[in-house]
Backbone as a chain_set.jsonl record, in Angstrom:
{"seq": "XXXXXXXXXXXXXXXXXXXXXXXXXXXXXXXXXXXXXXXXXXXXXXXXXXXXXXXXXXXXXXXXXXXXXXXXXXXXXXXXXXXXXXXXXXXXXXXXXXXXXXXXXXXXXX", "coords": {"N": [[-10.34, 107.504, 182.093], [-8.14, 104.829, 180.667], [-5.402, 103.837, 179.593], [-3.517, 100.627, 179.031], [-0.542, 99.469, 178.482], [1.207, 96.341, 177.113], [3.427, 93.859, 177.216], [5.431, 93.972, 176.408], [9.327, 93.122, 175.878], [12.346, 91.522, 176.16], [13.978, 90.53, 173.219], [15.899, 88.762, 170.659], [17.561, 90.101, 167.572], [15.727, 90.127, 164.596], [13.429, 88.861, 166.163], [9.962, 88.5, 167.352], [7.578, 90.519, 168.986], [4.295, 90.97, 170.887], [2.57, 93.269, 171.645], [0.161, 94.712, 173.339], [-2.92, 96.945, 173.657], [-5.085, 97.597, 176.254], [-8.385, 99.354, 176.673], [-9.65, 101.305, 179.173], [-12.604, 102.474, 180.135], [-13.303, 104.311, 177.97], [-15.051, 103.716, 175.023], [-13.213, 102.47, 172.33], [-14.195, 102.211, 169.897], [-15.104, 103.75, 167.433], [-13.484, 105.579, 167.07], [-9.793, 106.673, 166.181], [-6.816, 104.506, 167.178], [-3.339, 104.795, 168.171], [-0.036, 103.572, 168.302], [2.89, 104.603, 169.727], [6.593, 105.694, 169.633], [9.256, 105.918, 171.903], [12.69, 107.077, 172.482], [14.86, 106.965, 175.008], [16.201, 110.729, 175.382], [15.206, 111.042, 173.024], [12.41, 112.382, 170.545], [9.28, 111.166, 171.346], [7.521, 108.903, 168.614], [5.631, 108.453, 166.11], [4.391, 105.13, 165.316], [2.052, 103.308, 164.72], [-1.016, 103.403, 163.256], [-4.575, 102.76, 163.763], [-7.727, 103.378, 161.89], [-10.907, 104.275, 163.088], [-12.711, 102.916, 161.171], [-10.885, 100.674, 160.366], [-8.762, 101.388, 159.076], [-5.447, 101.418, 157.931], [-2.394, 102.922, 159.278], [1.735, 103.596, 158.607], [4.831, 104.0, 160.034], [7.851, 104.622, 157.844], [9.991, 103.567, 158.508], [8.977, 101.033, 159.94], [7.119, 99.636, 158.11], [5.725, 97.202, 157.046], [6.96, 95.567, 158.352], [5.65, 95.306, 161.27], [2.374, 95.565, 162.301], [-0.745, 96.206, 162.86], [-3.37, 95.818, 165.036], [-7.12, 96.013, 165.607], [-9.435, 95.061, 168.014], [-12.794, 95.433, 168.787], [-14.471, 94.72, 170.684], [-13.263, 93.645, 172.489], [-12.309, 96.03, 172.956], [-9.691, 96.47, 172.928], [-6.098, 97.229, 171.379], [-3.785, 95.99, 169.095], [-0.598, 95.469, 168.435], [1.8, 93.779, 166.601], [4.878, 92.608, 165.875], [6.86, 91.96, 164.031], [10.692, 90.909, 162.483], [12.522, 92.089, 164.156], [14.386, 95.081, 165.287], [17.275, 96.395, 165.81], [17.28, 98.849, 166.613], [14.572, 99.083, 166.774], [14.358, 99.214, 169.496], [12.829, 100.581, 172.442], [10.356, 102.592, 174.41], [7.277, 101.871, 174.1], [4.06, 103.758, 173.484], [0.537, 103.43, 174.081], [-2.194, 105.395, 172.175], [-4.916, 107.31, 172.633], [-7.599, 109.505, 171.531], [-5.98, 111.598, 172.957], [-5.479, 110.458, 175.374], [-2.856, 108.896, 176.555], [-0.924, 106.013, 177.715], [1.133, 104.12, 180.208], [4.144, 103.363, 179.217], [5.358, 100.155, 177.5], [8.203, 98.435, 177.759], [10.683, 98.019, 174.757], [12.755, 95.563, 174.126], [15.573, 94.866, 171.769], [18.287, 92.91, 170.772], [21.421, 91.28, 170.949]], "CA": [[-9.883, 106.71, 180.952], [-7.208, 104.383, 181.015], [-4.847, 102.845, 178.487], [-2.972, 99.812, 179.665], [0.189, 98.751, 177.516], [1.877, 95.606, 177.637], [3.487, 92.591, 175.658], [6.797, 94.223, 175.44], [10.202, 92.052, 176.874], [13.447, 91.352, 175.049], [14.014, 89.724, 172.075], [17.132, 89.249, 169.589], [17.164, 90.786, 166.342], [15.105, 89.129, 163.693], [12.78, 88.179, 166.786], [9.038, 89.108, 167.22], [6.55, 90.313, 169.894], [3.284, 91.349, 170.54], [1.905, 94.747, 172.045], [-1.644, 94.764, 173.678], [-3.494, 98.295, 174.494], [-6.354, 97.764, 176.666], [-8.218, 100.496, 176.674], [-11.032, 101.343, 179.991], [-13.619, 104.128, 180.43], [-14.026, 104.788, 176.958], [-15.102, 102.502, 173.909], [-12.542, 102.709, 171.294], [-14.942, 101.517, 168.261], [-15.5, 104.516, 166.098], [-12.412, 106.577, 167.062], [-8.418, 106.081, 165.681], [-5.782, 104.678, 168.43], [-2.067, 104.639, 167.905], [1.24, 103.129, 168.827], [4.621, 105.71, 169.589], [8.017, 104.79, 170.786], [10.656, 106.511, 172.642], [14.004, 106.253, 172.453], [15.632, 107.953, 176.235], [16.514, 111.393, 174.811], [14.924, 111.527, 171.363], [11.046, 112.957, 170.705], [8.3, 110.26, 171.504], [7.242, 109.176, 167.557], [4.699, 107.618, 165.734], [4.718, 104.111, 164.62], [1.341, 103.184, 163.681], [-2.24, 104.075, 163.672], [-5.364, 102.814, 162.807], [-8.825, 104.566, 162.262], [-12.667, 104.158, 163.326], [-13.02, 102.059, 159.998], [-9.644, 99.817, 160.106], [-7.942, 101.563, 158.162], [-3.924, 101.606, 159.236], [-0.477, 103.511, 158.233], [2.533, 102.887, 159.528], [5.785, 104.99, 159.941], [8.573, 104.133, 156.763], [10.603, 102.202, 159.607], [8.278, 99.901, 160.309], [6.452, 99.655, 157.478], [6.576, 95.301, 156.481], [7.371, 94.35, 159.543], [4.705, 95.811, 162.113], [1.055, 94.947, 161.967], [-1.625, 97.308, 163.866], [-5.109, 95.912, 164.784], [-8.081, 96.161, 167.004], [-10.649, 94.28, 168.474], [-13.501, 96.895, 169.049], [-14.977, 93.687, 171.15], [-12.6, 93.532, 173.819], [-11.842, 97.152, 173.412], [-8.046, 96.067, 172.903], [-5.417, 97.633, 170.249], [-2.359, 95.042, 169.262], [1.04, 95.767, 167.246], [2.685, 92.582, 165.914], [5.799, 93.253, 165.415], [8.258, 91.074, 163.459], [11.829, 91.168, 162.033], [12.864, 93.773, 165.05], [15.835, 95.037, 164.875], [17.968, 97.298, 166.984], [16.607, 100.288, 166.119], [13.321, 99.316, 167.21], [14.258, 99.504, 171.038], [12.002, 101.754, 172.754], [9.485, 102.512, 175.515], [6.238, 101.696, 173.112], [3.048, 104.303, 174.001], [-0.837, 103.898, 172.89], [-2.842, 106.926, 172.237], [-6.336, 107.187, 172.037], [-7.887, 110.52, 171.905], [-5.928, 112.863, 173.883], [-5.312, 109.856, 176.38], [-1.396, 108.112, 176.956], [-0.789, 104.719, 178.529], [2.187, 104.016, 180.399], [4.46, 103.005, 178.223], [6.058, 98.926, 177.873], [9.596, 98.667, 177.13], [11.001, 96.37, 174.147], [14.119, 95.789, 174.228], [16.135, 94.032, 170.965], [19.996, 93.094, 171.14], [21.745, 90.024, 170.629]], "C": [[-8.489, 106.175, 181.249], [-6.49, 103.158, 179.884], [-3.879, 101.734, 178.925], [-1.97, 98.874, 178.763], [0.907, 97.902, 177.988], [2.26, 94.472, 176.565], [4.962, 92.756, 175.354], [7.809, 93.38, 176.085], [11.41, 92.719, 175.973], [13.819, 90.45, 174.061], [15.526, 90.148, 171.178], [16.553, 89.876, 168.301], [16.693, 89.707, 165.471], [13.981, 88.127, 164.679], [11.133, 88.795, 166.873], [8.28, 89.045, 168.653], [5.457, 90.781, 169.788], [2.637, 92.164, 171.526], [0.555, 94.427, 172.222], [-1.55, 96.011, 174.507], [-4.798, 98.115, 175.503], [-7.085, 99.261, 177.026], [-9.463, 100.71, 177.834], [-11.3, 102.509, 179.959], [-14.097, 104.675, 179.149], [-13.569, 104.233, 175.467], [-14.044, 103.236, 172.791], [-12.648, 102.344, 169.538], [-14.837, 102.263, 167.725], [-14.371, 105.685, 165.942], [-10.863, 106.039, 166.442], [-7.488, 105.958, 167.16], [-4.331, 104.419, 168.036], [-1.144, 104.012, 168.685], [2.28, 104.274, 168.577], [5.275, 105.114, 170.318], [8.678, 105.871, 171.51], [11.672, 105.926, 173.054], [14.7, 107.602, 173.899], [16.158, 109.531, 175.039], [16.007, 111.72, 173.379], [13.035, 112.276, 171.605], [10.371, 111.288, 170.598], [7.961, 110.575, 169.444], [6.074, 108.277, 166.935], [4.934, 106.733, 164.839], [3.781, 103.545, 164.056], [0.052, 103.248, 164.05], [-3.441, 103.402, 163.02], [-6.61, 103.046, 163.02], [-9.636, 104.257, 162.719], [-12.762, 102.708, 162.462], [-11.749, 101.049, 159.604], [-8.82, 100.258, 159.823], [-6.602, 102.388, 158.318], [-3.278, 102.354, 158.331], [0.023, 103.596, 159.43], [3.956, 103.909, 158.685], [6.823, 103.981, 158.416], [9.685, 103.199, 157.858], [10.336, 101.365, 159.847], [7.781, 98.77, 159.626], [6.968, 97.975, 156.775], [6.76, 94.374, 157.503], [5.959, 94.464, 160.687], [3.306, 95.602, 161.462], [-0.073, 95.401, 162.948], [-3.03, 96.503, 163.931], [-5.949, 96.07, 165.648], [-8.904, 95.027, 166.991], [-11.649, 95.317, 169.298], [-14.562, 95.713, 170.362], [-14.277, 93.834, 172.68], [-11.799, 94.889, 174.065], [-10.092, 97.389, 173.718], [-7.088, 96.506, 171.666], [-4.544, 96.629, 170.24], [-1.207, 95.463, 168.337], [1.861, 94.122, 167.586], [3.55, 92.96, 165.129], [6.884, 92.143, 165.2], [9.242, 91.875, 163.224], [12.217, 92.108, 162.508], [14.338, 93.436, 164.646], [16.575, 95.979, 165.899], [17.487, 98.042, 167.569], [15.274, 100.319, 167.056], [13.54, 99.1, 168.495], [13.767, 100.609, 171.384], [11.226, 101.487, 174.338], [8.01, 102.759, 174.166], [4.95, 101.986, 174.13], [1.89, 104.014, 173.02], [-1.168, 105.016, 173.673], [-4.322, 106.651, 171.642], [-7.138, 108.666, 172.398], [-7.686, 111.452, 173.101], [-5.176, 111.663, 175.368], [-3.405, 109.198, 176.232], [-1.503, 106.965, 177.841], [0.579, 105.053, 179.096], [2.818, 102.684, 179.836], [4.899, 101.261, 178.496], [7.379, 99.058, 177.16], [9.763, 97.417, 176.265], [12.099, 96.758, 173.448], [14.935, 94.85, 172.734], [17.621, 94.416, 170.466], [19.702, 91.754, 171.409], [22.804, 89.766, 171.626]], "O": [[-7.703, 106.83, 181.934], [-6.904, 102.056, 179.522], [-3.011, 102.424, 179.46], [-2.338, 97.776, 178.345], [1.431, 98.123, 179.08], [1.71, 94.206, 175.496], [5.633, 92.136, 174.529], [7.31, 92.733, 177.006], [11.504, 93.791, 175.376], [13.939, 89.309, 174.507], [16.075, 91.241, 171.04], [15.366, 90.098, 168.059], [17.132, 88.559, 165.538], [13.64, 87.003, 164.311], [11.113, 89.868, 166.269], [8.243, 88.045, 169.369], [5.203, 91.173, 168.649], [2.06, 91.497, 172.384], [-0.133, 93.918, 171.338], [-0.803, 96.301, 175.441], [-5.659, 98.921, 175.15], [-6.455, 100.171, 177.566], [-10.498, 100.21, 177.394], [-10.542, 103.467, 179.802], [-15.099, 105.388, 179.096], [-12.475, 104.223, 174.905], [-14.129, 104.428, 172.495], [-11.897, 102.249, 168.568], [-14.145, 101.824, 166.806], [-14.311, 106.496, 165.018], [-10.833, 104.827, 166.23], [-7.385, 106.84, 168.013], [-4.332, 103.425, 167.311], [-1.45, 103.878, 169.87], [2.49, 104.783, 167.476], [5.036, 104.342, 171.247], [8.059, 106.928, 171.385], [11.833, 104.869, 173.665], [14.913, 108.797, 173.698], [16.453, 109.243, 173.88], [16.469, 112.652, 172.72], [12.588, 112.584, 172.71], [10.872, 110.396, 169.913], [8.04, 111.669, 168.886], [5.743, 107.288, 167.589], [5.481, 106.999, 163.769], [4.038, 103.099, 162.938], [-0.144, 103.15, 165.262], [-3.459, 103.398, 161.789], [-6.963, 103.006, 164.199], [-9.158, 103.262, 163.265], [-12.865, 101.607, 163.003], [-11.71, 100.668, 158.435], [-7.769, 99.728, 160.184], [-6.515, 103.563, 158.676], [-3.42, 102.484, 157.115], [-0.43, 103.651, 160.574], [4.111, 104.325, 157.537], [6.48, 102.847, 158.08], [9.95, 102.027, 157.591], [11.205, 100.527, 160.089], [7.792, 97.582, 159.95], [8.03, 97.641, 156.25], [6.754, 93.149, 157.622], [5.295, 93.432, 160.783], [3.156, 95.488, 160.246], [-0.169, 94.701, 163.956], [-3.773, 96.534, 162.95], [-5.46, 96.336, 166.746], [-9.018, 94.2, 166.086], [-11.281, 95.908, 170.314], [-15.502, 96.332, 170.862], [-14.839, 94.099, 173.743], [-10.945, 95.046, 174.938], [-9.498, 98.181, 174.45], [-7.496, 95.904, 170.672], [-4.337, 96.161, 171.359], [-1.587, 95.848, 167.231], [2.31, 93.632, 168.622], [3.387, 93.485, 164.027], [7.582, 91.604, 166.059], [9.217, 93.084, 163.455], [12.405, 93.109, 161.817], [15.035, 92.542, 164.166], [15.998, 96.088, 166.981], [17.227, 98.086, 168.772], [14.953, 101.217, 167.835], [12.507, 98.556, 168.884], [14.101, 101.648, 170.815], [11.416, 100.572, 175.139], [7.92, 103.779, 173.484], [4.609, 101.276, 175.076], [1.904, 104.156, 171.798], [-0.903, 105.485, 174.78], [-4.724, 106.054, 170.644], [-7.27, 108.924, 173.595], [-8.497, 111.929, 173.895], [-4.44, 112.152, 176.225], [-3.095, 109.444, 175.066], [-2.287, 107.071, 178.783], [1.204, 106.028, 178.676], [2.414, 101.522, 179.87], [4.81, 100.923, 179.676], [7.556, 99.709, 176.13], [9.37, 96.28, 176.525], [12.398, 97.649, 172.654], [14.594, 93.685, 172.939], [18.084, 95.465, 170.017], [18.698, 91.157, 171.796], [23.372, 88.675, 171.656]]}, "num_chains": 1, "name": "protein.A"}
């Protein structure tokens, strides 16, 4: 199994990008896959998740700006992520049962 994250760059604040998980070896239709960040030194955390049946939540940080979805078609997770802001600099991980991608970095600073 193999999760494949990417999409991330640098952007100023108040700028937006867009996160793609691909996910191989094993269909991600009926199971939940997530997005986590890491910040160097802090705990890896969860930013947003959504289930078998669509149905998302999203950390109180995020929550307005970020936008979680799948395509159970192309077996692909995405995070659309507007109005970043500092804060949200990270190394951004998906998770799909038990599995980790290596992570994409997204960087925001003016």
């Amino acid at each position: 199994v193999q999760l494949q994250a990417s999409g991330g760059g640098s952007v100023q604040p108040g700028g937006s990008l867009r996160l793609s998980c691909e996910v191989s070896g094993l269909s991600l239709r009926y199971y939940a896959i997530a997005w986590y960040r890491q910040v160097p030194g802090k705990e890896r955390e969860g930013v947003a998740c959504i289930s078998g049946a669509s149905t998302t939540d999203y950390s109180d940080s995020v929550k307005g700006r970020f936008a979680i979805s799948r395509d159970n078609a192309e077996n692909t997770m995405y995070l659309q992520m507007n109005g970043l802001k500092p804060e949200d600099t990270a190394v951004y991980y998906c998770h799909h049962l038990g599995f980790w991608g290596r992570g994409t970095l997204v960087t925001v600073s003016s």
